[in-house]
C-alpha positions, -999 to 999 in steps of 0.1 A, spaced: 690 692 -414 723 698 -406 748 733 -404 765 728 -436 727 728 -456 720 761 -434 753 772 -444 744 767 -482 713 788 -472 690 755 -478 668 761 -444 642 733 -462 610 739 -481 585 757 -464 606 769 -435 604 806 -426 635 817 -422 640 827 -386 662 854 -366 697 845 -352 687 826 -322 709 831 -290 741 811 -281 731 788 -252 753 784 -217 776 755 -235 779 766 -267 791 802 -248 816 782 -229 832 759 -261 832 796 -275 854 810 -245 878 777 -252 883 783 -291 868 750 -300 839 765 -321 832 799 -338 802 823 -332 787 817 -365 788 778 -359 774 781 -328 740 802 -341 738 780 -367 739 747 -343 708 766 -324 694 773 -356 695 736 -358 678 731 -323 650 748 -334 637 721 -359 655 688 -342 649 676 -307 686 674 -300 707 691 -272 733 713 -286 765 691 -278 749 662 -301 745 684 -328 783 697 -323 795 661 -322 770 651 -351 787 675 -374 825 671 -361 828 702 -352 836 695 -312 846 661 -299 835 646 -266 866 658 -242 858 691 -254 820 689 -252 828 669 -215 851 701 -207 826 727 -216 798 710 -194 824 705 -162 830 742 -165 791 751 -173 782 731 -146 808 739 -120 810 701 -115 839 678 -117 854 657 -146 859 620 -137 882 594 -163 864 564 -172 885 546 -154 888 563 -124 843 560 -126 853 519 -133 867 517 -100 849 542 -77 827 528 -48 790 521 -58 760 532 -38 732 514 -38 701 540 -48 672 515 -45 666 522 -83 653 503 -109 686 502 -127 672 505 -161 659 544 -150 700 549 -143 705 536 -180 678 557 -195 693 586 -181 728 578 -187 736 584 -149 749 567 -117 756 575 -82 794 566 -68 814 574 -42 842 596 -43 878 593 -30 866 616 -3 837 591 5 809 617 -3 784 608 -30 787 621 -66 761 615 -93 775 613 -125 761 621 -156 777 635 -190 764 669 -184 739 667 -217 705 665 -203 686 678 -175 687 653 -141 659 667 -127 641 641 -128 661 617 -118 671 638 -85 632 634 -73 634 598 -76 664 593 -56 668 590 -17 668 622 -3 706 621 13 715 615 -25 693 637 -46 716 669 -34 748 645 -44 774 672 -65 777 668 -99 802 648 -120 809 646 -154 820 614 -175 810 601 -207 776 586 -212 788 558 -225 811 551 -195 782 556 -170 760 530 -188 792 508 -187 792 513 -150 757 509 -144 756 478 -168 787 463 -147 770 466 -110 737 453 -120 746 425 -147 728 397 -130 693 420 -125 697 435 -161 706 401 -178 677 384 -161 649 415 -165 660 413 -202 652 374 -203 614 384 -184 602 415 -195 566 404 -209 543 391 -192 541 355 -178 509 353 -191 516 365 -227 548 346 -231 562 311 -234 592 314 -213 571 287 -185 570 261 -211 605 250 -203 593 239 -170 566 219 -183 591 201 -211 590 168 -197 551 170 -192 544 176 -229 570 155 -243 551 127 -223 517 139 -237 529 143 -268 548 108 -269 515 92 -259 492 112 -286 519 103 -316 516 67 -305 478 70 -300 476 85 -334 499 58 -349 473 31 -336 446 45 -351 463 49 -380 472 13 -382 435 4 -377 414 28 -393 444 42 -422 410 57 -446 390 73 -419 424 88 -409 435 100 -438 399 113 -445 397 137 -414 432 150 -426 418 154 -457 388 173 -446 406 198 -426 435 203 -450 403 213 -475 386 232 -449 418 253 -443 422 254 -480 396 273 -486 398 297 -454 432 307 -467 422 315 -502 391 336 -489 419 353 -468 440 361 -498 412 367 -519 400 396 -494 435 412 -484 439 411 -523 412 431 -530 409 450 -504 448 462 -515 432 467 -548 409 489 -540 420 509 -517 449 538 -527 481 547 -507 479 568 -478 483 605 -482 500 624 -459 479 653 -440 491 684 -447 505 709 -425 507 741 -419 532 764 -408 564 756 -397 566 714 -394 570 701 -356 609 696 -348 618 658 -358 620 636 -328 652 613 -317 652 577 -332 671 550 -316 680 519 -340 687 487 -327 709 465 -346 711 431 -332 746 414 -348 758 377 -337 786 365 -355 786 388 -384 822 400 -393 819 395 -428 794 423 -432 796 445 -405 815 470 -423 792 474 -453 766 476 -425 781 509 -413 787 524 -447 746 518 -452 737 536 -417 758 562 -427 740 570 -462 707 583 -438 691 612 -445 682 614 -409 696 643 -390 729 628 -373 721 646 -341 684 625 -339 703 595 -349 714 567 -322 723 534 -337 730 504 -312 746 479 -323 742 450 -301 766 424 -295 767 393 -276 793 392 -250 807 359 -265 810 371 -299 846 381 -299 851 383 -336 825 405 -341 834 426 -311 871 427 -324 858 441 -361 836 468 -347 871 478 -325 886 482 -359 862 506 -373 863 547 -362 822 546 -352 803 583 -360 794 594 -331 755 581 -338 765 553 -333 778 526 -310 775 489 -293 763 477 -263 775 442 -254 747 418 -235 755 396 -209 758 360 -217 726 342 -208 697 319 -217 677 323 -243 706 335 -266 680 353 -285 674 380 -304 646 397 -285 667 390 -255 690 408 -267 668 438 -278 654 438 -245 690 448 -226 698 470 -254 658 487 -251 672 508 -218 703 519 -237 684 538 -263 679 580 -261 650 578 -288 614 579 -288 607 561 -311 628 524 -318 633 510 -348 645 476 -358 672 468 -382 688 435 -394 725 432 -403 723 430 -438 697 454 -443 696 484 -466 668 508 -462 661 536 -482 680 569 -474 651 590 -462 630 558 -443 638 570 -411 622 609 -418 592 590 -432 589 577 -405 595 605 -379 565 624 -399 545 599 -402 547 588 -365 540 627 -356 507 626 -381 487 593 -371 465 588 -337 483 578 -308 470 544 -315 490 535 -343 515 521 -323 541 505 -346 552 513 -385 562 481 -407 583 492 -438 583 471 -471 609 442 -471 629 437 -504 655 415 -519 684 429 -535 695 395 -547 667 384 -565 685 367 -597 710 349 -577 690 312 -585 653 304 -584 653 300 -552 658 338 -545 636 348 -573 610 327 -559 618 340 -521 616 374 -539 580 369 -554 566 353 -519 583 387 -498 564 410 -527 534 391 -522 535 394 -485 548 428 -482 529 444 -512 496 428 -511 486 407 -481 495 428 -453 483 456 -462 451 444 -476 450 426 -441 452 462 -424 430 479 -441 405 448 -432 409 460 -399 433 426 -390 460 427 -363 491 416 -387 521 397 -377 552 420 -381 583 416 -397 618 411 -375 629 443 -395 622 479 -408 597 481 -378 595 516 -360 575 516 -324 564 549 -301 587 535 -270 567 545 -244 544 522 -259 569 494 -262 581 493 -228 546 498 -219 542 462 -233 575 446 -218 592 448 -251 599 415 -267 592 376 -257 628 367 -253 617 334 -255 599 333 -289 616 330 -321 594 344 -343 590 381 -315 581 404 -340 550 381 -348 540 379 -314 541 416 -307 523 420 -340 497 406 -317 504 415 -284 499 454 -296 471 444 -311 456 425 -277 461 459 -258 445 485 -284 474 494 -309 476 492 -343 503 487 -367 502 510 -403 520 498 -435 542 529 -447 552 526 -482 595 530 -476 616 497 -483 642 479 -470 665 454 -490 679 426 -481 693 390 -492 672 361 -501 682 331 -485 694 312 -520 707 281 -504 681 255 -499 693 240 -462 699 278 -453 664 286 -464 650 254 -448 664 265 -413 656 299 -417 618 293 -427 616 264 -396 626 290 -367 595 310 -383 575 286 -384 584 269 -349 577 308 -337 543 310 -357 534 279 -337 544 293 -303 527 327 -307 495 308 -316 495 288 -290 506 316 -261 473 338 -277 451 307 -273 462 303 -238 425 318 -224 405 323 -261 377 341 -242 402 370 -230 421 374 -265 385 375 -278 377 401 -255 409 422 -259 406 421 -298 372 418 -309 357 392 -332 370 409 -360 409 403 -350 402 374 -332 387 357 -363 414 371 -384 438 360 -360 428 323 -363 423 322 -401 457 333 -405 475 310 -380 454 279 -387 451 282 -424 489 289 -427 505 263 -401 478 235 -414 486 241 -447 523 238 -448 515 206 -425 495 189 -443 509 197 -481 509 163 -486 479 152 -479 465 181 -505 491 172 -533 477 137 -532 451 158 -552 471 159 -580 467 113 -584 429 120 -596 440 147 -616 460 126 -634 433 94 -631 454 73 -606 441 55 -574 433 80 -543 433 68 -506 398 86 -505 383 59 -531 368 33 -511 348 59 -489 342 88 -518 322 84 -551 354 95 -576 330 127 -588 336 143 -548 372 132 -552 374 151 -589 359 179 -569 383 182 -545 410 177 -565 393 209 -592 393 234 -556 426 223 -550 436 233 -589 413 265 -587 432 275 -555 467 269 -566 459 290 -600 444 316 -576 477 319 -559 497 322 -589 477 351 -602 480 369 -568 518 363 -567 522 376 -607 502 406 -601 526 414 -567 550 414 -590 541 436 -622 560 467 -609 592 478 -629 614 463 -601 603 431 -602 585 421 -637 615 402 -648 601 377 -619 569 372 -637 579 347 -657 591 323 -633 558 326 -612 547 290 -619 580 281 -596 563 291 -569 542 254 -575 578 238 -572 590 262 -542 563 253 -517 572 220 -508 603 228 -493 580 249 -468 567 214 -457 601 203 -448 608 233 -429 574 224 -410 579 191 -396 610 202 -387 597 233 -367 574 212 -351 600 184 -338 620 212 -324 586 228 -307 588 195 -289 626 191 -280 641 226 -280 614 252 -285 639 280 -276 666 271 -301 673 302 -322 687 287 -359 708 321 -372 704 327 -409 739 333 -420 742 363 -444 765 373 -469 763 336 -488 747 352 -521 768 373 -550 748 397 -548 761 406 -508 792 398 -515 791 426 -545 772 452 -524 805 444 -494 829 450 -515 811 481 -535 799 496 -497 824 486 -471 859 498 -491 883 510 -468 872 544 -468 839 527 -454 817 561 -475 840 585 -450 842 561 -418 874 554 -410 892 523 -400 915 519 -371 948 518 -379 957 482 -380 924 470 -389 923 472 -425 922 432 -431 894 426 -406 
C-alpha cells in the first residue's frame, strides 16, 4: 500500500485504522529542508507500519523525495559527511579482511579519506551495526560517510572483481555440481569414443539382440512414465487448491522482494519489460528489481541508459567470465539484492499484477520448510502456428497437472527457470545456483529437495512466448535437455547419499522422472517402429518375437500414446485454453522434434557441456504486439531519456 491509497482513506480490508504515528529522525530533518510536508511524512510512517521498508525507500518509492535529498537529510541526521560518487571512485581502499559479498549486502565500504583516516561509507538507510562488529577493531569506530548505495556496491564491485567474478562461477558445492567435469573432458571423450565404437561393433554383429535390449528398455521406461503421469494426474484430480489460513488481526507487515532479471542481448524488449514490472501491485518501497547485464552486452546496456529507471529498480553489470551463464550471473547479482525473499524473472515475462503479494503471504503462511514457490508458466502467444499451440498444451500439461500432482505425491519437482520465489537465507544457504548447469533451476529443484526443503505450487501465472520457430525451439528444448542430463548425472554421483538425503520416496521419484523422460525422447525411434506392426509391415523384433508379443507391444505403445492425449486435452479444458483442444492430436506430430533436440543435447554433453544456446525472444506476433502496445514512449509513466526515443 502506498500514501496516495491512505490518502483516499483505503487503509486495506481488515486494517484497524491506527493513530498518527510519530515522524522519525529523517523524515524530521527532510521536514526542516521543505522537501516533504507534515502530513506526507505521517502518512509515509503510516506506511512503515505494514511494509518492512525504511522511510527514505518509501519517500523515493512514491516520488515524493529524490536521492540527493534523501542523501542530504541522512548527512545531516547522521552528522556524517557527503562524498560524490566520484570522489568514493577514486578514494584509497582499505583492505577489511571481509568477505566482500557481506560489504555488498550491506551496501557499505571502507575508504580512505583525503586526510588518510578511515571512513566507512554507507547511504545512511540502514543500521551498520552489524557490520561494525565484524570489522577490525581500528575500523569499526571509522566516521561515517554518506554516498549512494548504488555507488558503494560500484566501489565494492570494482576492488574485488576477480574474487566476486570467480565466487559467482563456484558457489555450490563441488560435490553437487558439474563445474569438475571440464577437467576430465578429454577422459570422457576417450571413454565415450571407445563405448560408441564398442557399441557400433556389436551392433554390426549382433543388429537383433541390439535392437532388442533397446527395445526392452524403451518399453520398460514406457510404462514407468505413464504410471508417473497416470499418478500425478490423479493425484491433481483429486486433490483441491490450497486454501489460505486465515488470520487474525492485523496481517504481518509484507516483507522486501528482490527480483532478478537476467537480460543478455535483449534490446528489442527491454522496454516493454519495464512497462510490465511497473504494472505490480507490489508496494514500490518492498520492490527491488535487478536487472542483470553482462558486461559485454553493450547494446543492451546502452538501451537501459535510455530509459528513466523507478527507483525499484536498477542493473548490476557482471564481470565478463566463464561459464557465460545464467546462474552465473544470478550468482553475482544474488549479493546485490536488499530482499528476503528472491524471485526469478525472464525477459519476456509477464506475471500477473498481484503475483508478487501472493507470494509475500503465502511465503509468511507455510512451514519454514517450504523453501521455494513455482508460479504457473503460460503462453501468451498460443495461436501464432501449431508449433506454439502445441508448446502451449505441453506448458498447461506440465504446469497444470504434472507438477503439482507430482507435489502432492510428496516428489522433489524440477523447477522452472522463471516465476520462482526462494526464502534467501535458504538460497545462499545452498550456494545459490550451479553456474555451470544449463538447466539450474532443475538442479536446485533437487538440490533443495537433497537438504530438506520443499517447493509448493501457488496458483499465480506468468506469460510468456512460445518458441514458434522450429530450429529456435529445437535449440531451446536441447539446452534443457543437455541440463536434464547433467543434473541427473551430478545426483547420481554417490546414489547411496542422495538416497539417504531424500528418502526412497524422492529418490524413486527422482529416477522415474529422469530415466523415463531422457530415455524416452532417446529412444522415440525405436518405440515408433511400433507403429510397422500396426500397420502389418515387417518389424526388426520378428525373427526373435512370435508377432502376437510384437502386436502387444505395439497395443501398450497405442494405449500409452492415447493416454497422453487425454491428459494433455483435459490440461487444457479451462476457458483460456479450450480453443487448444482441438489440435491435441498434434501433440503425436510435435514429439519427434523432441528427439532431434536430444541427440543433439547429448553430442554437446560430450563436446561443450557448458554451452548456454539463448532462446531469442520477441520472434512471435504476438511479442511484437504486446512491445508495441506496452513499451510506447511513455513506457505506462517511465520515461525515456532524452535522446533515446529510437533505441
Amino acid at each position: 500500500m502506498g500514501i496516495s491509497e491512505l490518502r483516499q482513506g483505503g487503509l486495506g480490508a481488515g486494517t484497524r485504522r491506527t493513530p498518527p504515528a510519530p515522524v522519525d529522525p529523517l523524515g524530521r530533518e527532510l521536514i526542516r529542508a521543505g522537501k516533504i510536508s507534515r502530513s506526507d511524512a505521517a502518512l509515509a510512517t503510516l506506511v512503515q507500519r505494514q511494509c518492512d521498508s525504511s522511510l527514505d525507500r518509501i519517500l523515493r518509492a512514491e516520488g515524493l523525495a529524490d536521492e540527493e535529498d534523501l542523501l542530504a537529510a541522512h548527512a545531516r541526521r547522521l552528522k556524517a559527511r557527503r562524498i560524490e560518487p566520484d570522489t568514493l571512485a577514486a578514494a584509497p581502499p582499505i583492505e577489511t579482511g571481509l568477505d566482500p559479498r557481506l560489504l555488498l549486502r550491506h551496501g557499505a565500504v571502507v575508504i580512505r579519506d583525503e586526510m588518510g583516516a578511515p571512513r566507512l561509507v554507507a547511504n545512511g538507510a540502514d543500521s551498520l551495526l552489524t557490520l561494525r562488529r565484524a570489522l577490525p577493531v581500528d575500523l569499526s569506530l571509522a566516521k561515517l560517510a554518506v554516498a549512494p548505495r548504488d555507488a558503494v556496491q560500484a566501489r565494492v564491485a570494482e576492488d574485488h572483481r576477480e574474487t566476486l567474478r570467480d565466487m559467482a562461477s563456484a558457489r555450490v558445492p563441488e560435490v553437487e555440481s558439474c563445474r569438475t567435469w571440464s577437467a576430465s573432458m578429454r577422459r570422457r571423450l576417450g571413454l565415450t569414443l571407445a563405448a560408441m565404437s564398442g557399441i557400433a561393433v556389436l551392433c554390426a554383429l549382433y543388429p537383433v539382440a541390439v535392437f532388442g535390449v533397446l527395445a526392452a528398455w524403451a518399453v520398460l521406461t514406457l510404462g514407468v512414465a505413464a504410471a508417473l503421469k497416470i499418478m500425478a494426474a490423479v493425484a491433481h484430480m483429486m486433490g483441491h487448491d490450497d486454501v489460505e489460513p486465515e488470520t487474525t488481526g492485523q496481517a504481518a507487515p509484507l516483507p522486501r522482494v528482490s527480483i532478478l532479471v537476467p537480460l543478455f542481448r535483449e534490446t528489442e524488449i527491454a522496454h516493454a519489460l519495464i512497462a510490465r514490472l511497473a504494472r505490480l501491485t507490489y508496494p514500490k518501497c518492498l520492490l527491488d528489481v535487478i536487472l542483470v547485464l553482462e558486461e559485454e552486452d553493450h547494446l543492451t546496456q546502452a538501451t537501459l541508459a535510455g530509459i528513466d529507471l523507478p527507483p525499484w529498480v536498477r542493473a548490476v553489470v557482471v564481470p565478463d567470465g566463464q561459464p557465460r551463464t545464467k546462474p552465473r550471473a544470478m550468482n553475482y547479482a544474488l549479493d546485490f539484492c536488499q530482499g528476503d525473499i528472491i524471485g526469478i524473472f525472464d525477459a519476456e515475462d509477464a506475471p500477473d499484477p498481484d503475483q508478487i503479494t501472493k507470494i509475500a503471504r503465502r511465503f509468511q503462511q507455510v512451514p519454514r520448510e517450504v523453501a521455494c514457490l513455482q508460479g504457473i508458466l503460460d503462453y501468451y502467444n498460443p495461436r501464432q502456428n501449431w508449433l506454439a499451440r502445441c508448446f502451449t498444451i505441453e506448458y498447461a500439461t506440465w504446469f497444470r497437472t504434472m507438477l503439482p500432482g507430482m507435489a502432492r505425491l510428496g516428489l522433489a519437482i524440477p523447477l522452472g527457470g522463471t516465476t520462482l520465489y526462494f526464502r534467501r537465507d535458504v538460497l545462499e544457504s545452498l550456494g545459490g545456483w550451479d553456474a555451470h548447469n544449463v538447466t539450474e533451476d532443475a538442479d536446485l529443484g533437487f538440490r533443495l529437495a537433497r537438504h530438506g526443503y520443499r517447493t509448493e505450487m501457488i496458483g499465480t501465472v506468468t506469460e510468456e512466448e512460445a518458441n514458434c520457430r522450429a530450429w529456435p525451439w529445437i535449440k531451446q528444448r536441447s539446452r534443457w535437455l543437455k541440463g536434464y542430463m547433467t543434473t541427473y548425472l551430478v545426483h547420481m554421483r554417490h546414489p547411496g547419499r542422495l538416497w539417504a538425503q531424500m528418502g526412497a520416496r524422492k529418490f524413486w521419484g527422482f529416477q522415474a522422472h529422469f530415466v523415463s523422460a531422457l530415455s524416452q525422447v532417446l529412444l522415440a525411434p525405436v518405440l515408433w517402429s511400433f507403429w510397422l506392426v500396426m500397420i502389418g509391415l515387417p518389424h526388426p523384433l520378428d525373427p526373435v518375437l512370435p508377432r502376437s508379443a510384437l502386436l502387444g507391444l505395439g497395443s501398450l505403445f497405442l494405449t500409452v500414446e492415447v493416454l497422453n492425449l487425454a491428459i494433455h486435452a483435459a490440461s487444457v479444458t479451462r476457458p483460456k485454453h479450450r480453443h487448444l483442444v482441438p489440435w491435441v492430436p498434434m501433440m503425436h506430430f510435435y514429439a519427434p522434434l523432441a528427439a532431434i533436440a536430444a541427440y543433439k543435447a547429448l553430442f554437446e554433453l560430450l563436446v561443450k557441456p557448458f554451452f548456454w544456446d539463448k532462446t531469442a525472444h520477441g520472434l512471435s506476433v504476438a511479442a511484437r504486439g504486446r512491445q508495441r502496445s506496452e513499451g510506447g514512449p511513455d513506457l505506462a509513466g517511465i520515461k525515456l531519456q532524452p535522446g533515446h526515443e529510437g533505441l
